[in-house]
C-alpha positions in Angstrom: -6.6 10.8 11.0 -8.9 11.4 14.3 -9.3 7.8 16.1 -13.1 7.9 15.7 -12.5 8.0 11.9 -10.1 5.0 12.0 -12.9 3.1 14.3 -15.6 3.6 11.4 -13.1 2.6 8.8 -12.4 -0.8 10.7 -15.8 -1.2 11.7 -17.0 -0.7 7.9 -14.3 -3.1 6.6 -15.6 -6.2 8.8 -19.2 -5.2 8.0 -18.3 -5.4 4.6 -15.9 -8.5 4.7 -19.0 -10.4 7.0 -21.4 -9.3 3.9 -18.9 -11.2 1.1 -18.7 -13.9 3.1 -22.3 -14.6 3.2 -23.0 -13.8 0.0 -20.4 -16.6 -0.7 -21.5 -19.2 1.4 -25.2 -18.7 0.5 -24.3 -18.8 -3.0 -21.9 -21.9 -2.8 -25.1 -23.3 -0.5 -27.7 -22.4 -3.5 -25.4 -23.7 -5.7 -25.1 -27.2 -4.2 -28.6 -28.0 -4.0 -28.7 -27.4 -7.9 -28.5 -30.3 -10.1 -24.9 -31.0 -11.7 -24.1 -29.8 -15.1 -23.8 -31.9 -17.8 -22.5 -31.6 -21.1 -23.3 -34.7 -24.0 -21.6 -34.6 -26.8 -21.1 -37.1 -30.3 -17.8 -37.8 -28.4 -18.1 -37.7 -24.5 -19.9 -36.9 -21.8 -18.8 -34.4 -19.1 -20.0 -32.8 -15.7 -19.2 -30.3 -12.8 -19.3 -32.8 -10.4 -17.8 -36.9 -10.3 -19.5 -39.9 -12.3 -19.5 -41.9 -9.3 -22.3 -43.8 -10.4 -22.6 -45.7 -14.1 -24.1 -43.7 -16.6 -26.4 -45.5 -18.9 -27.1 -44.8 -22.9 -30.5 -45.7 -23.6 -31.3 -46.0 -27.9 -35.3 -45.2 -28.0 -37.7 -45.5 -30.4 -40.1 -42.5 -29.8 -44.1 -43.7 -29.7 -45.3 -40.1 -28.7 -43.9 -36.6 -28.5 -45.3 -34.4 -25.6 -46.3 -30.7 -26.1 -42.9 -29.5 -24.8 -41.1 -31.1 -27.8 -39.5 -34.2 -25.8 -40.5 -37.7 -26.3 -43.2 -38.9 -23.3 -44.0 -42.7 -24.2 -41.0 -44.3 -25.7 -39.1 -47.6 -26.0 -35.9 -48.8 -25.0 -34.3 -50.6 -28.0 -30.6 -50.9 -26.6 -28.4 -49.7 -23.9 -25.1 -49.4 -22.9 -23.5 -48.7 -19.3 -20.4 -46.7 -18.1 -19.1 -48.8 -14.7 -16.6 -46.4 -13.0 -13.6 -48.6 -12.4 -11.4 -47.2 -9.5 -7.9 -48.8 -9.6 -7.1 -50.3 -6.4 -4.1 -48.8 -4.4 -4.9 -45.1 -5.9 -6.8 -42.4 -4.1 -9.9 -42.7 -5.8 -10.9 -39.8 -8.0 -13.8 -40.4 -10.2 -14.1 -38.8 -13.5 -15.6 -35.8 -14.5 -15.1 -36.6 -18.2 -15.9 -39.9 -19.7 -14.9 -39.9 -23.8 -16.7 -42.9 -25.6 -13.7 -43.7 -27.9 -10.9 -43.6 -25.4 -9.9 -46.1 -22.1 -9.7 -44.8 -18.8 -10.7 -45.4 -15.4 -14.4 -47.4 -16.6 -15.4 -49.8 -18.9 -18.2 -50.5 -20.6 -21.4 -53.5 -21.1 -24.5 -53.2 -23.7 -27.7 -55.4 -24.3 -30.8 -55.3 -26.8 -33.6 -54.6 -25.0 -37.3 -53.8 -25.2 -38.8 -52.2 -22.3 -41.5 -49.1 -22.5 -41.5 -46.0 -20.5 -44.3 -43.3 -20.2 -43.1 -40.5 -18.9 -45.3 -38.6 -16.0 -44.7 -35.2 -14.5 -40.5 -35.3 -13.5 -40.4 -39.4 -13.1 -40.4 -42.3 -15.8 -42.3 -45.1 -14.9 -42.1 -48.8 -17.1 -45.0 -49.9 -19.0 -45.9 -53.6 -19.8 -45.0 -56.9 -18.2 -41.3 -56.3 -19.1 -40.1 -54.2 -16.6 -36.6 -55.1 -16.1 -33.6 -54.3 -17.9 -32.3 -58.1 -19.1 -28.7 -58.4 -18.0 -27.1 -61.2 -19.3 -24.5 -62.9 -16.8 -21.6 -63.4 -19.1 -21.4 -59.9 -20.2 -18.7 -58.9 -22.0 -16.7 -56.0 -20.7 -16.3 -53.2 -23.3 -12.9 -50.7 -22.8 -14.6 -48.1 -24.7 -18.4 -47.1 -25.3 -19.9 -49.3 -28.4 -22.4 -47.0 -28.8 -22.0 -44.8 -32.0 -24.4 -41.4 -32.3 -26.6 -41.4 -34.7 -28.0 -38.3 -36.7 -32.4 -37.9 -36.1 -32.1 -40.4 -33.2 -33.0 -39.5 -29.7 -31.6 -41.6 -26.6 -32.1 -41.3 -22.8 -28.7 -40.4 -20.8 -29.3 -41.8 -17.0 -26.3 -40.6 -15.1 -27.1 -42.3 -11.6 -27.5 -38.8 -9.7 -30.3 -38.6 -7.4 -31.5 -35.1 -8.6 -31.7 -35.9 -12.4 -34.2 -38.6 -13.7 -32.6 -38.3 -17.4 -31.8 -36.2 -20.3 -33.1 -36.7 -23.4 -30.3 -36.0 -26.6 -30.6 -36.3 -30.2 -28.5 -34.6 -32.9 -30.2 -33.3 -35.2 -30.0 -33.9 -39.7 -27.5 -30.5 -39.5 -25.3 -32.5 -36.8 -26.5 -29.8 -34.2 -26.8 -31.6 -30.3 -29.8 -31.1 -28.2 -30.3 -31.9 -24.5 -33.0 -31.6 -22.4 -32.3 -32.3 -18.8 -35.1 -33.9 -16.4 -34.6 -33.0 -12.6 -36.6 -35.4 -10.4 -37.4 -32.8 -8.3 -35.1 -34.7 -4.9 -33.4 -32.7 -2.7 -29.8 -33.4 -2.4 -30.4 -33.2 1.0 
């Protein structure tokens, strides 16, 4: 093989080795700036990422349904919360998965409420003089979710990640799931 042959062949190999490798990182670039995928089931919920944050179960009682389907002006009947417990003397490794009927590495709270929302544009702001979830100081802590799914009932997921305000999920009278994620529209930057 002549040598100027060989030099095009090398040269066309790092030109094309350079090109993957941007096409990578601008992809794994894109891709972090996307909000996290998550999956709600009956029995757990699950993302691409870590819960590092708690992830709250909100029961709602819809007042209005917007054109899109989702409810915009609801109220918050009961909620429970997901505290990520990291044992001490372990290298920390939040969960990915958190299944409602099993122990692991959080523990759970829940309260009766009634607080209303209204939801505007990607945000959801509270209505009315009661604008506070009311925690209860001797709160009992729960080692799996006591929240049960229930068929024709929606609920508001908060997962404590910047980039998503909520996501709406209901299961419908054929037992089928539905979620609708809400981005807030902030940049994980």
């Amino acid at each position: 093989m002549k040598s100027w042959k060989k030099i095009g062949l090398l040269i066309s190999s790092i030109i094309i080795v350079l090109v993957l490798s941007a096409v990578f990182l601008i992809n794994q670039f894109l891709t972090s700036l996307q909000p996290p995928k998550i999956e709600i089931t009956e029995n757990y919920i699950s993302t691409n990422q870590n819960f590092t944050n708690a992830v709250t179960l909100e029961k709602i009682s819809v007042d209005s349904i917007g054109r899109n389907g989702l409810p915009v002006k609801y109220t918050v009947n009961y909620w429970t919360r997901c505290y990520i417990d990291l044992p001490k003397g372990r290298a920390p490794e939040p969960p990915n998965k958190i299944v409602f009927s099993e122990k692991g590495d959080y523990w759970w709270i829940e309260e009766e409420s009634d607080i209303q929302y209204i939801h505007k544009g990607l945000q959801r702001e509270k209505l009315g003089e009661n604008n506070s979830f009311p925690i209860r100081l001797q709160l009992e802590m729960l080692p799996t979710c006591p929240l049960k799914f229930e068929r024709e009932q929606w609920y508001f997921v908060r997962v404590g990640d910047p980039q998503v305000t909520g996501i709406f999920f209901i299961i419908d009278e054929y037992g089928k799931e539905h979620q609708y994620m809400i981005s807030s529209g902030v940049s994980p930057i």
